[in-house]
C-alpha positions, 0 to 999 in steps of 0.5 A: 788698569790703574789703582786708586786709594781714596782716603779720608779727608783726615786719612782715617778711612782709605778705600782701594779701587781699580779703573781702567783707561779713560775712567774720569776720576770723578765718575769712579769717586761718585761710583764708589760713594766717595763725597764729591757733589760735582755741582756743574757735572764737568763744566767747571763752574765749581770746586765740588770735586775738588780733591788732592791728588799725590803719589809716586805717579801723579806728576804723570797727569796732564797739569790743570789747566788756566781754567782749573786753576783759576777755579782751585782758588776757590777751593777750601783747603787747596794747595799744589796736589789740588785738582779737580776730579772732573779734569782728570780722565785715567790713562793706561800709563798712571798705575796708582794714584793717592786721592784724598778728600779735601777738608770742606767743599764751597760751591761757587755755582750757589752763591 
């Protein structure tokens, strides 16, 4: 089981919620009201669900791929703790999990 904290994008408000295994990060922030739009449902074809993922254990995720990278350049506010919440699938090694809102979305699939 892992624990996340959503924060706030200005870190005012935070929100803890516990995930299973295989869990996409995307799917329990949609679940749990947290604002991420995930235009493209996957695809990466946007940066909607773009969100800044730290904490003690976030170097245990997988790195993004040249895919996610490449659509991170997109993102409003995106820097090295940047992701993109449909890439990332909880594994039972990750325990906690800091995940904060970015500060605005542009979504690349509408313009």
């Amino acid at each position: 089981m892992t624990r996340i904290r959503f924060l706030s994008a200005d870190g005012s408000r935070e929100q803890m919620v516990d995930a299973p295994a295989g869990t996409r990060l995307l799917d329990l922030a949609q679940a749990n009201g947290q604002p991420l739009e995930g235009t493209c449902e996957g695809a990466m074809a946007c940066s909607t669900c773009h969100v800044l993922v730290t904490g003690a254990e976030a170097g245990k995720l997988p790195p993004p791929s040249d895919e996610e990278e490449d659509m991170l350049d997109f993102a409003v506010g995106a820097s090295r703790a940047s992701r993109l919440a449909c890439q990332i699938r909880l594994t039972a090694e990750i325990t906690t999990l800091d995940v904060r809102m970015p500060p605005g979305v542009v979504d690349m699939s509408r313009r």
